[in-house]
Each structure stands twice: as structure tokens, then as C-alpha cells.
C-alpha positions as CSV (number, residue, x, y, z in Angstrom):
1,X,-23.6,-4.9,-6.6
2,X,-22.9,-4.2,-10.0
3,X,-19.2,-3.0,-11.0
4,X,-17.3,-1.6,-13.9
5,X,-14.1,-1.3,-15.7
6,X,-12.4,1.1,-17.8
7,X,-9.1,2.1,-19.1
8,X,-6.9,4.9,-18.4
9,X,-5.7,6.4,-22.3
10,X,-2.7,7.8,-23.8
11,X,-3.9,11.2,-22.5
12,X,-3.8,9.9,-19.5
13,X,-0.4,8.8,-19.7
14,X,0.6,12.5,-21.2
15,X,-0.9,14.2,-18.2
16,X,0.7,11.8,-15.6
17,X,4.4,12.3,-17.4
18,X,4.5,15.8,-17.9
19,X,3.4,16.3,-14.4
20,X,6.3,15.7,-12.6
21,X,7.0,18.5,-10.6
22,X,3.2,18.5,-9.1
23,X,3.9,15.1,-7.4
24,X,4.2,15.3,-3.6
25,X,5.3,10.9,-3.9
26,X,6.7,8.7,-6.5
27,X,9.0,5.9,-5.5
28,X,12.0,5.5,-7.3
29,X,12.0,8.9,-8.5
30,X,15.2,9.8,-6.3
31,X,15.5,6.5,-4.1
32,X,13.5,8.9,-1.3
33,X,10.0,7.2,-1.6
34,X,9.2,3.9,-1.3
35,X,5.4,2.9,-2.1
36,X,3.4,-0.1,-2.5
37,X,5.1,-2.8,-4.5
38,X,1.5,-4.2,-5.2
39,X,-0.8,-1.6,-5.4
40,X,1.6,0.9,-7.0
41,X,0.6,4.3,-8.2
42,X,-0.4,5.4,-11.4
43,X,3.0,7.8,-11.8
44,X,4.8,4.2,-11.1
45,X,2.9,2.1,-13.8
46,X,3.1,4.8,-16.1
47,X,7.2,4.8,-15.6
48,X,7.3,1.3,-15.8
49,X,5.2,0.3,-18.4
50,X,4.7,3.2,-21.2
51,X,2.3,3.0,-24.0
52,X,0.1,0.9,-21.9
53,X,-3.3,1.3,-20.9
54,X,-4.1,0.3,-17.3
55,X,-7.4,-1.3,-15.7
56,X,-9.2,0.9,-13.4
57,X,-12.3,-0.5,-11.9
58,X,-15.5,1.3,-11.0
59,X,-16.5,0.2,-7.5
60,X,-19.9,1.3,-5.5
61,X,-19.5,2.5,-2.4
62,X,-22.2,1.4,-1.1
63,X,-25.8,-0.1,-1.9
64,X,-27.8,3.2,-1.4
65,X,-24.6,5.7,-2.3
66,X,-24.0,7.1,-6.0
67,X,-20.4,7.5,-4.9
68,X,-18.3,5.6,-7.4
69,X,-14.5,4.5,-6.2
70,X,-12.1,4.4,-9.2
71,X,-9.6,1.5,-8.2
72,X,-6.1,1.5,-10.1
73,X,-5.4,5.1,-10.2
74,X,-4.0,6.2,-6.9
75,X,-2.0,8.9,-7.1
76,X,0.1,11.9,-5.4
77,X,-0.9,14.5,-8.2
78,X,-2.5,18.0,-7.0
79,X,-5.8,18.2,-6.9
80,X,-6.7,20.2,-9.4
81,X,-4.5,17.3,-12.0
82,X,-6.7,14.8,-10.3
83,X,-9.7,16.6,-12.2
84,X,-8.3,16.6,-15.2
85,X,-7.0,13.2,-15.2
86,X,-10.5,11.9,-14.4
87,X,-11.4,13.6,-17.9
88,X,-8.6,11.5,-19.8
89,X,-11.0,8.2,-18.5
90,X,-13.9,6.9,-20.4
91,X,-17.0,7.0,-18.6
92,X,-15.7,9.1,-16.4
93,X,-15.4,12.5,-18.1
94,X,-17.8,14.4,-16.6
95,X,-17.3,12.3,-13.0
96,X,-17.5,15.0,-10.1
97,X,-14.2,14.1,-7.5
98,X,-15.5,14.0,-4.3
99,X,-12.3,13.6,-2.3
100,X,-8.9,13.7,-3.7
101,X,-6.6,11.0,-3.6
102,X,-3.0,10.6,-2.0
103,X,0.1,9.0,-2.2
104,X,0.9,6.6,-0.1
105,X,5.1,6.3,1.1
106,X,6.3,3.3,3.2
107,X,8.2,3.8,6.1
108,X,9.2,1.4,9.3
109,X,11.2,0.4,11.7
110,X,14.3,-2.4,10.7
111,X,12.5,-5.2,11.9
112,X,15.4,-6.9,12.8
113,X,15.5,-4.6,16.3
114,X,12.0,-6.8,16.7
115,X,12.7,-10.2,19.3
116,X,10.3,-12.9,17.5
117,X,7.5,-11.8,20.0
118,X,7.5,-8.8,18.5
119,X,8.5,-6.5,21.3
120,X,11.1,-4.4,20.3
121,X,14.6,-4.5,21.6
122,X,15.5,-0.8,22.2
123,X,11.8,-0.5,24.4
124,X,10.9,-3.1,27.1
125,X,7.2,-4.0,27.1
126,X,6.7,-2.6,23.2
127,X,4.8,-4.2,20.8
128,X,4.9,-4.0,16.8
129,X,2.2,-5.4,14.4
130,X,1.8,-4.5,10.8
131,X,2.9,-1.7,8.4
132,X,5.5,-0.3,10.9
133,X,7.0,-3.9,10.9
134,X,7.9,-3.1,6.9
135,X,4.6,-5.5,5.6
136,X,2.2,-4.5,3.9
137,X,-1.2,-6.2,3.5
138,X,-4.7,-7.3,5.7
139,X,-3.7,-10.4,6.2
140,X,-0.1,-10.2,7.5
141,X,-0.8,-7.3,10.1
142,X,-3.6,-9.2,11.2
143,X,-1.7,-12.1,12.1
144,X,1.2,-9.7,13.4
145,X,-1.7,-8.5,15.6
146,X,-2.1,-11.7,17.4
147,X,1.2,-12.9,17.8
148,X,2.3,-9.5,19.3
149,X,-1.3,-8.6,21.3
150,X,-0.7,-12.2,23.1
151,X,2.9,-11.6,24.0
152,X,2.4,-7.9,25.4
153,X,-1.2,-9.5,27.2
154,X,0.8,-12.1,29.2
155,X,5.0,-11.6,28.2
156,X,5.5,-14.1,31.0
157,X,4.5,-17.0,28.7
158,X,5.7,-15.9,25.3
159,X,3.9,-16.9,22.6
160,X,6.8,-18.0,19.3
161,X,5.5,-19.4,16.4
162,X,8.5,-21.2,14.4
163,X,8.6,-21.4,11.0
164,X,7.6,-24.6,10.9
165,X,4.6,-24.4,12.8
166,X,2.9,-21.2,10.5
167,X,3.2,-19.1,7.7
168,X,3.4,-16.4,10.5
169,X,6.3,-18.1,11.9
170,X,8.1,-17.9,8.1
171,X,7.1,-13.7,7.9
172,X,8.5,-13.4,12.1
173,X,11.8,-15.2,11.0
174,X,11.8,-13.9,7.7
175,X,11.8,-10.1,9.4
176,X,13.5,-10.4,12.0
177,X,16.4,-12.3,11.4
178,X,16.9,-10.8,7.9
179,X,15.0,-7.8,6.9
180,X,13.5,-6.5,4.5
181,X,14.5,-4.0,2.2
182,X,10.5,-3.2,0.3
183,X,6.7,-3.7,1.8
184,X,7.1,-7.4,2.6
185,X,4.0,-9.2,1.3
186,X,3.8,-13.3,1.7
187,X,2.4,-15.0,-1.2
């Protein structure tokens, strides 16, 4: 599967700025939102890094779909901006936006109310895996997903992974004995 690349442009940048107002998400913006720290939005890399241009990647959706996914340029602007941005893009000037995108806003529990088998303290028998633990990522929810699906399958025999035994075991401890105050992502 063949796929491309391309560059947003400085009219990109002009649209995204003097848009503002028709944002329903931007982190920082008043301390309200808090979004991906690593897939951030194209309002956030425009605010942090002006005068740049930024990578977006032309991705198939499929091998028998002309449907064309345009990676690096998730946003929270109103549709009708979405449009018009795509126009700023070369290659993508005449593109035809089949579904709009959406801003995406982080919010979970404090995970240090979470026992290391990831039941919750407040609610006996509850289980928490993934974003709503304050991660972000595939590869930590999955492994979230085990440690908390085995302890609410058989809570009798809990299953604690130290952090000396897993890199699960650092994110549990890491979580829930100090928090996290972004998406927590383990490197």
C-alpha cells in the first residue's frame, strides 16, 4: 500500500490562528482542555511552533477504498474550516471531506484511588484499564487490560506485578502511588 506525504503551509497556519473562536478543544488555551501530548492537534502545533510547516501523511484506507486518511492534522475546527483548511494542503485542494474530524480532550479518574490491581478504592469489585486510568496509548491499555481483567476474573488470588518484575509493574506504581498530572505514555 502505497502512501504519501505533504505539508501543511503558511495559509494553513493563518486559517488555524485566526480561527480561535470556532474551536470546540485546544489544550492550554485556558488550562480547561487537556489533549494528547503525543498526537497533539494542529491548533497545538501551530501555537507551539509558528512559522513551521508540519508533516501530514496521506494514508489508504484500505486496499480496494479511494478514501484517503490525512494523518497529522486532527483538529476541533467547525466543519465548514475543516474544508477550507484541506485547500491550504498540496495535493489535497480539491480533496472531498468525507467525515469531519474532532478534537480529542483527556479526562480520568486520579489513579491514585486505583489499589495496584486496579480495582478502584471508592467501588468494591471495579476494574479500570486504559485511558480512564490517565494513559494514553495501545500498548499501555492493553496491558492495563490484563492485569485488571485477571484480578476482577478471580480477586481471590490477586494478580500484582512489581516494578521489578514488568514494565507494567513501573506504569501500576508509577499511577498509583504518584499520579499523573498529563496522558501518561511509557517510553
Amino acid at each position: 500500500v502505497n502512501c504519501f506525504a505533504t505539508r501543511t503551509t503558511a495559509a494553513t497556519e493563518e486559517l488555524i490562528a485566526s480561527s480561535t473562536e470556532h474551536r470546540a478543544v485546544f489544550d492550554g488555551q485556558d488550562g480547561a482542555g487537556n489533549g494528547p501530548r503525543y498526537c497533539p492537534s494542529l491548533e497545538s502545533k501551530v501555537q507551539r511552533f509558528p512559522g513551521r510547516t508540519h508533516l501530514v501523511w496521506l494514508e489508504p484506507e484500505g486496499l480496494t477504498s479511494d478514501v484517503v486518511y490525512p494523518n497529522g492534522i486532527s483538529n476541533s475546527l467547525e466543519p465548514h474550516l475543516q474544508e477550507d483548511m484541506l485547500k491550504t494542503i498540496p495535493g489535497l485542494e480539491r480533496a472531498r471531506m468525507l467525515q469531519p474530524g474532532y478534537g480529542v480532550e483527556y479526562d480520568y479518574i486520579d489513579p491514585q484511588e486505583l489499589k495496584v490491581t486496579l480495582e478502584t478504592r471508592r467501588v468494591k469489585g471495579l476494574y479500570l484499564a486504559g485511558q480512564i486510568n490517565g494513559t494514553t496509548g495501545y500498548e499501555e491499555a492493553g496491558a492495563q487490560g490484563v492485569v485488571a481483567g485477571a484480578n476482577a476474573a478471580v480477586p481471590e488470588i490477586p494478580l500484582v506485578v512489581s516494578r521489578a518484575d514488568a514494565m507494567i509493574g513501573v506504569l501500576i506504581d508509577d499511577l498509583t502511588r504518584r499520579g499523573t498530572t498529563e496522558p501518561y505514555r511509557m517510553f
